[in-house]
C-alpha positions in Angstrom: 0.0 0.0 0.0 3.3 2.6 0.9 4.6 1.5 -2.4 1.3 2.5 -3.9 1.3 5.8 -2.5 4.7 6.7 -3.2 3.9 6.1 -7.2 0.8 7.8 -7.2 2.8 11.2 -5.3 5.5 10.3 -7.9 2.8 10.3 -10.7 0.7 13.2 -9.5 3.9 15.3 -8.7 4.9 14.8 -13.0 1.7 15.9 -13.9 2.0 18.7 -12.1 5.3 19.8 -13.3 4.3 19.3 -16.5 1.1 21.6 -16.0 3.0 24.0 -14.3 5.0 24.4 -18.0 1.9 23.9 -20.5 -0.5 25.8 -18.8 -1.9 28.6 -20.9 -5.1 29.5 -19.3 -3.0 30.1 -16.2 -2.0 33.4 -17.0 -3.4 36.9 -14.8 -3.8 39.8 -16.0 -3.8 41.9 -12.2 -1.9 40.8 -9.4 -3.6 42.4 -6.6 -7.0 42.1 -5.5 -8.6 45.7 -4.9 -9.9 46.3 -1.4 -13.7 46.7 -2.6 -13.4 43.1 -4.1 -11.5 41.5 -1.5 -14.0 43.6 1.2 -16.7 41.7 -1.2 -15.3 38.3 -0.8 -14.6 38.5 3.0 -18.6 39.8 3.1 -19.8 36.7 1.7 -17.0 34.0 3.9 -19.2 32.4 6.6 -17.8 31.5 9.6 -14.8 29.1 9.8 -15.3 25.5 9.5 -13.0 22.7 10.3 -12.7 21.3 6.9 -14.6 20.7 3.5 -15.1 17.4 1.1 -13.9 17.8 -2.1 -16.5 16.1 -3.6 -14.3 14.8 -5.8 -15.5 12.1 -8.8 -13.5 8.8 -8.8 -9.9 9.9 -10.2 -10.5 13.3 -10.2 -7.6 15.0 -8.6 -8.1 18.9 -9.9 -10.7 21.8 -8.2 -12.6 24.1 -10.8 -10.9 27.2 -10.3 -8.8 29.7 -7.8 -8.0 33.2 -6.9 -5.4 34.2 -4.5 -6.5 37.5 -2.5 -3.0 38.5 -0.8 0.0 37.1 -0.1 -2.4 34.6 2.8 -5.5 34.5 1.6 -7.2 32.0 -1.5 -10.4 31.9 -3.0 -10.9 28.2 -4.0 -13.8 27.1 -6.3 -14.5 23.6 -5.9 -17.5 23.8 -8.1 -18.9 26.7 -10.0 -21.5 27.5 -7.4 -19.1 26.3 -4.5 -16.5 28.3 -2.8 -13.6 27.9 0.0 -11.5 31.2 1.5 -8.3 29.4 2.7 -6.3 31.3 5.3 -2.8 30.6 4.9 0.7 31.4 6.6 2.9 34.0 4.1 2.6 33.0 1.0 5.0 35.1 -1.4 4.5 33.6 -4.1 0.9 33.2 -4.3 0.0 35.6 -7.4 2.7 34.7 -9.1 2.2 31.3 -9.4 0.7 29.7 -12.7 -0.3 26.6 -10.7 -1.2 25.8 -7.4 -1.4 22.2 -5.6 -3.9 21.2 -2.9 -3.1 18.3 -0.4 -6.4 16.4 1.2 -6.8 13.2 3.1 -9.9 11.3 2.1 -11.3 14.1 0.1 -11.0 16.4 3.0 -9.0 19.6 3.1 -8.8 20.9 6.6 -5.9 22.8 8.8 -3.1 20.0 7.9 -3.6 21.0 4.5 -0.9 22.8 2.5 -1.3 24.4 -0.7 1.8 23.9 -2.4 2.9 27.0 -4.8 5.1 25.7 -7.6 8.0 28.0 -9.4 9.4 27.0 -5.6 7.8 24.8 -4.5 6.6 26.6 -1.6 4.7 25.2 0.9 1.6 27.4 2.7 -0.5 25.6 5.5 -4.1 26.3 5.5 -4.7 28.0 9.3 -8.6 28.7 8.5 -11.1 27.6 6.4 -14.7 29.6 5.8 -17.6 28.6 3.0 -18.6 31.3 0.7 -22.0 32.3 -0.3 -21.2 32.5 -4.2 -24.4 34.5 -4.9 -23.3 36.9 -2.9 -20.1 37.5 -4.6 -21.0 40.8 -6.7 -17.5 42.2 -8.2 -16.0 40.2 -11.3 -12.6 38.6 -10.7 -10.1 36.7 -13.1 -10.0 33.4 -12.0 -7.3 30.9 -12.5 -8.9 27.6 -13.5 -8.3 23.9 -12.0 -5.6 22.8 -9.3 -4.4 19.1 -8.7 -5.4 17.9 -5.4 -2.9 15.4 -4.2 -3.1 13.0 -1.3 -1.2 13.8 2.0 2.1 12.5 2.4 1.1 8.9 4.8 -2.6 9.1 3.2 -3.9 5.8 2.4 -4.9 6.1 -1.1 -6.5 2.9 -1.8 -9.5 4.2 0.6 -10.0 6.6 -1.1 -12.3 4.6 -3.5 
């Protein structure tokens, strides 16, 4: 089952690289999120939850869309009617990254989440999570769309069926 595990990271981690490189709908046009919008977005977070499912279809491994805020905060789209704010520790590189990674365990993201931000490979933990009322979401952002989801490192991914 380790062995398992260790090819799927292995497998997961290529495809990411190589998403990373070939990823033209990744691009953004702003890299800060004016105070209005980001007021907008905080107006619609809920209070903070322990964790979310995924929801994710049987090999799925990528989320419909993401924004980062700030250099700590991420808008995550699970679905198109479904949103996650992520509070994370400093993450420099957040807006400049063309590609973001999400870990889970089970289909659940929660506080030992990390998002991993490639060009560095730099790892941000998730400190809160809060749902976010879509519909109230007024101000029109640029989204980036899908992230992989990978397993957390000591996850069992054979129950994950």
């Amino acid at each position: 089952m380790r062995a398992l595990g260790a090819m799927f990271f292995a497998l997961a981690s290529a495809g990411l690289l190589a998403g990373c490189v070939t990823s033209p709908s990744s691009t953004m046009v702003d890299e800060t999120v004016a105070p209005a919008r980001l007021a907008n977005v905080h107006a619609a977070a809920g209070k903070p939850v322990a964790s979310f499912n995924l929801n994710l279809a049987l090999g799925d491994t990528s989320i419909y869309a993401w924004r980062a805020l700030n250099n700590h905060e991420l808008l995550v789209y699970t679905r198109p009617r479904q949103a996650w704010l992520l509070g994370l520790t400093p993450c420099p590189r957040l807006f400049r990254s063309p590609f973001i990674a999400l870990t889970e365990a089970m289909g659940q993201v929660d506080h030992f989440s990390t998002v991993y931000v490639f060009r560095g490979l730099v790892p941000c933990q998730v400190r809160t999570i809060q749902p976010v009322d879509v519909g109230q979401l007024k101000v029109h952002m640029t989204y980036r769309m899908g992230a992989t989801v990978l397993p957390r490192h000591g996850t069992d991914v054979s129950a994950r069926r």
